[in-house]
N, C-alpha and C positions, 0 to 999 in steps of 0.2 A: 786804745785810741782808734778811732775809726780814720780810713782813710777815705781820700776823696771819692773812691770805686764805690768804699759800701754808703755815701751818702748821697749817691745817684739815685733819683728814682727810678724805675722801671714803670713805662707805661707799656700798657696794653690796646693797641689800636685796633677795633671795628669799625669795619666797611660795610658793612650788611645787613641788615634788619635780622635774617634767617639767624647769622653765627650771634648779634648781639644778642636775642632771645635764649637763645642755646647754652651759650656760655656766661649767662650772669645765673642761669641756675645751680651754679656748681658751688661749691663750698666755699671751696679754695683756686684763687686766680693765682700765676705766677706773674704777678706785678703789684704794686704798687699803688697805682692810679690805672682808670680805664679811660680810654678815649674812643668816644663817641663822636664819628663821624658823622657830624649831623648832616652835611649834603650828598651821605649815599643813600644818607633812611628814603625808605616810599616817599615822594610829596605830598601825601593823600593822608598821612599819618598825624594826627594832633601832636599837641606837645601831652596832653593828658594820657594818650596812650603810652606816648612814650617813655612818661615820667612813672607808669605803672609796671613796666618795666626794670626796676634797680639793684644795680651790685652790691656786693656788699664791701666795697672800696670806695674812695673816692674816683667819682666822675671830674674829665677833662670834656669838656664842652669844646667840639670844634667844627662851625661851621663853615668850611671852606671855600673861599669865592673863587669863583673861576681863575680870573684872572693869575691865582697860582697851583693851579691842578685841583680846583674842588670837582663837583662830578654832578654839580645843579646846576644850571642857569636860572640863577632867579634875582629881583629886583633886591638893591637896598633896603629898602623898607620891607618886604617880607624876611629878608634874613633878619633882621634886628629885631623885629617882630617875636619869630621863631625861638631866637637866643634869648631874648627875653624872659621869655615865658618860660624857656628853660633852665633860666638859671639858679633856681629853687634845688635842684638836683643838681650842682654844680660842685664841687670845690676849686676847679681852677677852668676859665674859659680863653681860648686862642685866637685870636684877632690879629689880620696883616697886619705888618709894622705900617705899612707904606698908609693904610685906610685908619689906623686906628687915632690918630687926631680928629676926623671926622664922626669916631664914635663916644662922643665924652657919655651920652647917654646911660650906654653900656659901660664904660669906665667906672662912671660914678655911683650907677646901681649895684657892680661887681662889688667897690666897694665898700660899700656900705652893707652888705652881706656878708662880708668875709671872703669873695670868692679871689682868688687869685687871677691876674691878670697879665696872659702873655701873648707879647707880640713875635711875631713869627715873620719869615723872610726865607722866601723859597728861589734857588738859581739853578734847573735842573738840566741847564749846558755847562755851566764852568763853575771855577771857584773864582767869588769875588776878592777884591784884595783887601786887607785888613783895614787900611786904612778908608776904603768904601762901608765896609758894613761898620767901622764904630761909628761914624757918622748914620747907617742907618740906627743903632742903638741910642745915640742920644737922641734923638730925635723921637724914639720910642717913648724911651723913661720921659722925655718930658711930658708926653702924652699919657703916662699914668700906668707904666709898661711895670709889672715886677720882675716878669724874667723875661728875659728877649732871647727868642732863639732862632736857629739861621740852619737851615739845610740845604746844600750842595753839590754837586757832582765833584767829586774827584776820581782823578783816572791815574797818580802817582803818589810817592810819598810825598814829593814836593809839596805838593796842593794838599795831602793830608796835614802837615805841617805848618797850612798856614791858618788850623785849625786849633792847635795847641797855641803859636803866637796870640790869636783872634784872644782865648781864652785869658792867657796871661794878663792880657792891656785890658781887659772886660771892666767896667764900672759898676758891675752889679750882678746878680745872679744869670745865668746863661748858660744855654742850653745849643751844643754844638753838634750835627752831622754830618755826616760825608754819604753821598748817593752813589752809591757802585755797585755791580758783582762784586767785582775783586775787592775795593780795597772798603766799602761800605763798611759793612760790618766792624773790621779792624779799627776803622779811623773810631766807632761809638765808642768802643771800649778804650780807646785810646784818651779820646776827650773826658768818659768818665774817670779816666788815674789825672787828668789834668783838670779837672773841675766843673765839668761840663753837669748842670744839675738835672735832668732828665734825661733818660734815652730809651728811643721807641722799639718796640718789635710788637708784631702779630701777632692777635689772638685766631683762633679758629686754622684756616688753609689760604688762607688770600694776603699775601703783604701789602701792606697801605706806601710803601715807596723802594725805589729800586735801591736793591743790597741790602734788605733788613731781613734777618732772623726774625724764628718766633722769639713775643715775650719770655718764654720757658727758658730756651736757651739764652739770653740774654742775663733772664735771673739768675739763671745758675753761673753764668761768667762774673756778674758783681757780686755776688754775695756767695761764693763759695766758703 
């Protein structure tokens, strides 16, 4: 029987045009899913170049808005444009909780492809309190959310802890991290023995958020 550890995904997150070229040529990725930071690609980049580019996993589609540590400043309607058009190479695509009632567009085209659809919530001073993000969470799922997931700063166990409760009270599939040096890393693997359905690390040399391992390591901590 599998436990909740080995039915975490492992995603694989690129930042860089350079490393995502590089490393979808390989064989074998250790993850899972690959996530495609769509707001570090060039801007100058189609979605047709991009999509000629493919792993041989499933693609996480995420274009990141500013507003919680994307790395583009661009309009509404160009990101949704973008995501759009990219969502043909997709299997699952990340949308703010906080924006995604605004985006039924994308909700409804996700799908009606199949594509999965998660909303995301980023706090990279504190931990919020449980009872703040399951409110962000419904609010999600009403919006057409199938995993919601919530990344953090925490700086103790305490705050690591209120990441296991978060998970316990959850309504539906969810996806839990802790932003740290120290206690980063521990709290992912921590939330995958408690249910947590994704967790990220880096592919290539560059981490996409503070206290994340690479995907490799990661992998070999859930599926040992």
């Amino acid at each position: 029987m599998e436990t909740n550890r080995e039915q975490c995904r492992v995603v694989g997150s690129v930042s860089n045009w350079q490393t995502w070229c590089r490393e979808m040529e390989k064989e074998d990725l250790p993850c899972n899913w690959v996530e495609l930071r769509v707001d570090a690609m060039p801007p100058e980049l189609t979605a047709e170049e991009i999509m000629d580019v493919m792993p041989r996993v499933g693609v996480l589609l995420t274009p990141r808005h500013q507003s919680e540590g994307g790395l583009r400043e661009w309009k509404d309607e160009e990101r949704l444009r973008l995501t759009m058009e990219l969502l043909p190479m997709a299997i699952a695509v990340d949308w703010e909780a906080a924006l995604l009632p605004q985006a039924q567009e994308l909700v409804q085209a996700a799908k009606a492809q199949g594509v999965t659809v998660i909303a995301s919530h980023h706090d990279f001073e504190k931990t919020p309190t449980v009872e703040d993000m399951l409110e962000i969470e419904a609010v999600a799922r009403a919006a057409g959310a199938d995993i919601v997931k919530f990344a953090f700063r925490v700086t103790s166990m305490d705050e690591v802890m209120v990441g296991v409760e978060l998970l316990r009270r959850a309504t539906g599939p969810m996806a839990v991290m802790g932003m740290d040096a120290m206690f980063g890393p521990f709290s992912r693997i921590l939330y995958a023995e408690h249910g947590s359905c994704l967790i990220y690390g880096y592919l290539g040399d560059v981490p996409t958020a503070p206290g994340q391992w690479s995907a490799a390591r990661f992998y070999r901590a859930i599926h040992r």
